[in-house]
N, C-alpha and C positions, 0 to 999 in steps of 0.2 A: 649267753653270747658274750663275746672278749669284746671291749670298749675297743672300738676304731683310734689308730693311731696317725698321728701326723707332727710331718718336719717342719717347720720353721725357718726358714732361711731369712733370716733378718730379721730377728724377733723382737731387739731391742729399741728400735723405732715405735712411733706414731701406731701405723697400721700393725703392726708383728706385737704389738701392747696387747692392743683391741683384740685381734684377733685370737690372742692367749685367752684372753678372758669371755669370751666367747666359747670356744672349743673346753675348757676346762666345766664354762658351766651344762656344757651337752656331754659330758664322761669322757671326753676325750683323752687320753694317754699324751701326751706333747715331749717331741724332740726338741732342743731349743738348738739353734745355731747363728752365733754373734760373731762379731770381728772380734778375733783375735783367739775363737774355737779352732773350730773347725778350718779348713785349708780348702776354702773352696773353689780356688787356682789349680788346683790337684788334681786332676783327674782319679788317679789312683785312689787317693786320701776318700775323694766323694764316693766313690764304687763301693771302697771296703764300708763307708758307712750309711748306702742303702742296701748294700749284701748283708751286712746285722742288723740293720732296724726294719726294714722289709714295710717301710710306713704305708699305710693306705692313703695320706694324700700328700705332699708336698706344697708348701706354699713359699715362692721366690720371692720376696719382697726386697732382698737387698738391692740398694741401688750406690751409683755412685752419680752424684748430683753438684757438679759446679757452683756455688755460689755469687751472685755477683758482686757481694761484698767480701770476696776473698780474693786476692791478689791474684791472678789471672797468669795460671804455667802455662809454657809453653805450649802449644798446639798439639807435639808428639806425645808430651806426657797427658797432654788432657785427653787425648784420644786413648792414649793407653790404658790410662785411668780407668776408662767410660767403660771400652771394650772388657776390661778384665773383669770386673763386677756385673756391667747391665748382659755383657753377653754372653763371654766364654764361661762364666760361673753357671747361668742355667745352661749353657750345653753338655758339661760334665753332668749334671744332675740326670739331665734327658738321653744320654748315652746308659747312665749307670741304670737309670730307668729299663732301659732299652731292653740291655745288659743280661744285667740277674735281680730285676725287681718288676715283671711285664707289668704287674698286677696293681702298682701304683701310679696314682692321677698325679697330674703335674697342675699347679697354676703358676702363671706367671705375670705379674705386675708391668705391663705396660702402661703407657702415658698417652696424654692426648697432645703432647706436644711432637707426636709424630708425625700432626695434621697441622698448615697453613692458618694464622687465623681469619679469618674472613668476614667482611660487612650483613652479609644475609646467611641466613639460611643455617639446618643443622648437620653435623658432619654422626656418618655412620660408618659400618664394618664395611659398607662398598667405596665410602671416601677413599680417594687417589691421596697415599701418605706424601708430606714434604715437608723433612724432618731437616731443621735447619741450623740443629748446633750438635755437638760430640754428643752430649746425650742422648736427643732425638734419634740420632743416625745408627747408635747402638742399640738404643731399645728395637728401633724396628729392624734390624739383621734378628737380634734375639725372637720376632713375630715370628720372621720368617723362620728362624731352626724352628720354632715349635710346630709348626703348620709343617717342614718336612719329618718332622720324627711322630708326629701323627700320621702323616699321608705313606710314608715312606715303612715305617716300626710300627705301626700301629700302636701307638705310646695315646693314652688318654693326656693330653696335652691340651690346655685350654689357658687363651690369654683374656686379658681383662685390660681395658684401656680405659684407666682411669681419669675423668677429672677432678678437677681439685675438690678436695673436702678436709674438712676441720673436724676440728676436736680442741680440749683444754690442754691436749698431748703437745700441741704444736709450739716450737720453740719462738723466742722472741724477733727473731730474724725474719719470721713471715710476717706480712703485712697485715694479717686479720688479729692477729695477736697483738701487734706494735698498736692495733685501731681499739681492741677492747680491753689491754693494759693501760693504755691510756684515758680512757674512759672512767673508766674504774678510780685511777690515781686524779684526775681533775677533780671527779666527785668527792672525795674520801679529802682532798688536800683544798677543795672550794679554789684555785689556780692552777695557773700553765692551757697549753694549747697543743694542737694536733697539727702539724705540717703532712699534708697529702700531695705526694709528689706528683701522681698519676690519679688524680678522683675520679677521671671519666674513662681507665681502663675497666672492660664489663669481664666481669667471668662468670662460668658455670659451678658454683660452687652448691657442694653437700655436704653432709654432714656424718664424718669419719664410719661412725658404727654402722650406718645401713652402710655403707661400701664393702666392709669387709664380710659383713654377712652376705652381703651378693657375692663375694669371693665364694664362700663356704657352696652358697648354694650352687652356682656353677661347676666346682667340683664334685657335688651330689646330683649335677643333672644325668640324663640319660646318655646324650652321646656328647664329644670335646668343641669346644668350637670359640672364636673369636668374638666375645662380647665390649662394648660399650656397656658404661659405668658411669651415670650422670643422671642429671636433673631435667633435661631438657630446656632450661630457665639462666639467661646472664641476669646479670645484675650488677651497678657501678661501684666501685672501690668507695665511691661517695655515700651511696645508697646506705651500704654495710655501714660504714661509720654514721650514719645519721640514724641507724635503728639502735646501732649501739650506744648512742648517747643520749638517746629515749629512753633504751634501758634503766642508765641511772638516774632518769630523771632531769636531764641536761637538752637543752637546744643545741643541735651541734652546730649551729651559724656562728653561735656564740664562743665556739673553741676552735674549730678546724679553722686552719692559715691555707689557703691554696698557693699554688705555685703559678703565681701569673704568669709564670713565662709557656704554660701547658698549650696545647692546640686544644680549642675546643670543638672541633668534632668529633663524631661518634666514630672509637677506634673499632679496630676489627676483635672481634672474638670465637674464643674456641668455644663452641655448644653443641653437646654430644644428645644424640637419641637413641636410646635403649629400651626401643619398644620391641629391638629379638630378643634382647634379655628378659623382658618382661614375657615376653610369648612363651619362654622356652623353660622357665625357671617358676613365673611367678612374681617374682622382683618388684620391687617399686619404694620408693623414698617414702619414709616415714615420717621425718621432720621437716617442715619447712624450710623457707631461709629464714624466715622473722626466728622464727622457733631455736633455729640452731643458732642464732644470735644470742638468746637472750642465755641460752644454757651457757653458751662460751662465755657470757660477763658473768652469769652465778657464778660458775664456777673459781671467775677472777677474782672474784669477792669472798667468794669462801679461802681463795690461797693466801689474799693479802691480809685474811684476817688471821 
């Protein structure tokens, strides 16, 4: 039997890392597709290259993701930005799918910042979206192409509405990184401290590798469908840095500087429940949050050393 093949669309990230190393170690064949390959603006360019590779599944990871520490373009081009990557890029994929490739699954990397955050309660596939920046508002047009080119093409088309998860992949611009490099660097250096801007923002955080395997497995489920990808569990930006500075053995009262000027009440959060995914797959998070903590500082401590 021929090893299953699959595309990559955004390989060179976080998730498109993981999930190489994943599929490579199940026999997987892998197409890789990075900025600056492939022309995935192209309709034509994408056609001609699911008409020769004829992949059994496709995985869309690329995104184009604003920073707030990057100088802030205009409106048009942020939105142009947003749209060309989070959404016209997977509708060339799901057309050429459509096309001349019936036979191959599509996944698509959606977010949970499609959804409002809120005081109570957890948000699911029947959550009413209210997607309130360019990103948000492209990913979920791109929900909805894949729900018409399944309804419509009958294209196996399945999205996945991620929350946040980590890994040691993550660059130092995310806040869980800037909290166990830091960590790490007080311990090793015995000074300096931690400034937490936001300690009482809560999130749903996991922990990178089970996510992309619930990618994998969603693509190997039976029929397409719109899953949640989460923990069902926040947890405070304060919280994470006080496990992480256990980790090395540090009091975190004793480093973290808060930002007096914070409001201290409990903000709103996005907390996703993926008990369809669970129903429909199997699915379920493997590591904790302590757990994914303490790997993210090993691993900080095996880079700095």
């Amino acid at each position: 039997m021929a090893n299953k093949t699959a595309a990559i669309i955004g390989s060179a990230g976080q998730d498109g890392t993981l999930l190489k190393q994943r599929l490579r170690n199940l026999g997987y064949v892998i197409f890789y597709v990075d900025r600056g390959g492939l022309d995935i603006e192209n309709s034509q360019v994408v056609r001609d290259f699911i008409f020769d590779k004829r992949p059994d599944e496709v995985y869309y990871l690329a995104a184009y993701h604003h920073s707030s520490e990057d100088i802030l373009p205009k409106p048009s081009e942020l939105f142009g930005s947003s749209f060309d990557i989070n959404t016209f890029g997977p509708l060339n994929f799901l057309d050429a799918i459509a096309s001349v490739s019936k036979s191959s699954r599509f996944f698509y990397a959606s977010s949970c910042h499609i959804f409002e955050p809120q005081l109570e309660g957890v948000q699911n596939e029947k959550t009413v979206p209210r997607p309130l920046s360019p990103y948000a508002i492209s990913k979920q047009v791109a929900n909805d192409i894949c729900v018409y080119f399944r309804e419509t093409y009958g294209v196996f088309a399945s999205v996945g509405i991620l929350y946040n998860h980590e890994s040691p992949l993550r660059k130092e611009t995310f806040v869980t990184r800037k909290i166990v490099k830091a960590a790490v660097d007080i311990a090793k250096n015995n000074a300096g401290n931690l400034l937490l801007a936001e300690p009482l923002a809560r999130v749903d955080w996991g922990y990178a590798p089970d996510y992309v395997e619930a990618m994998r497995m969603i693509l190997n489920a039976k029929d397409p469908d719109d899953f949640i990808i989460a923990t069902g569990e926040a947890h405070s930006v304060y919280e994470f840095a006080t496990i992480a500075f256990q980790s090395v053995g540090l009091k975190a009262d004793e480093f973290i500087k808060i930002d007096n000027n914070q409001n201290k009440q409990i903000r709103p959060a996005r907390i996703g429940d993926a008990t369809k995914l669970t129903k429909a797959t199997g699915w379920k998070p493997t590591v904790s949050f302590e757990e994914m903590i303490e790997r993210l500082v090993q691993a900080e401590i095996e880079s700095a050393n």
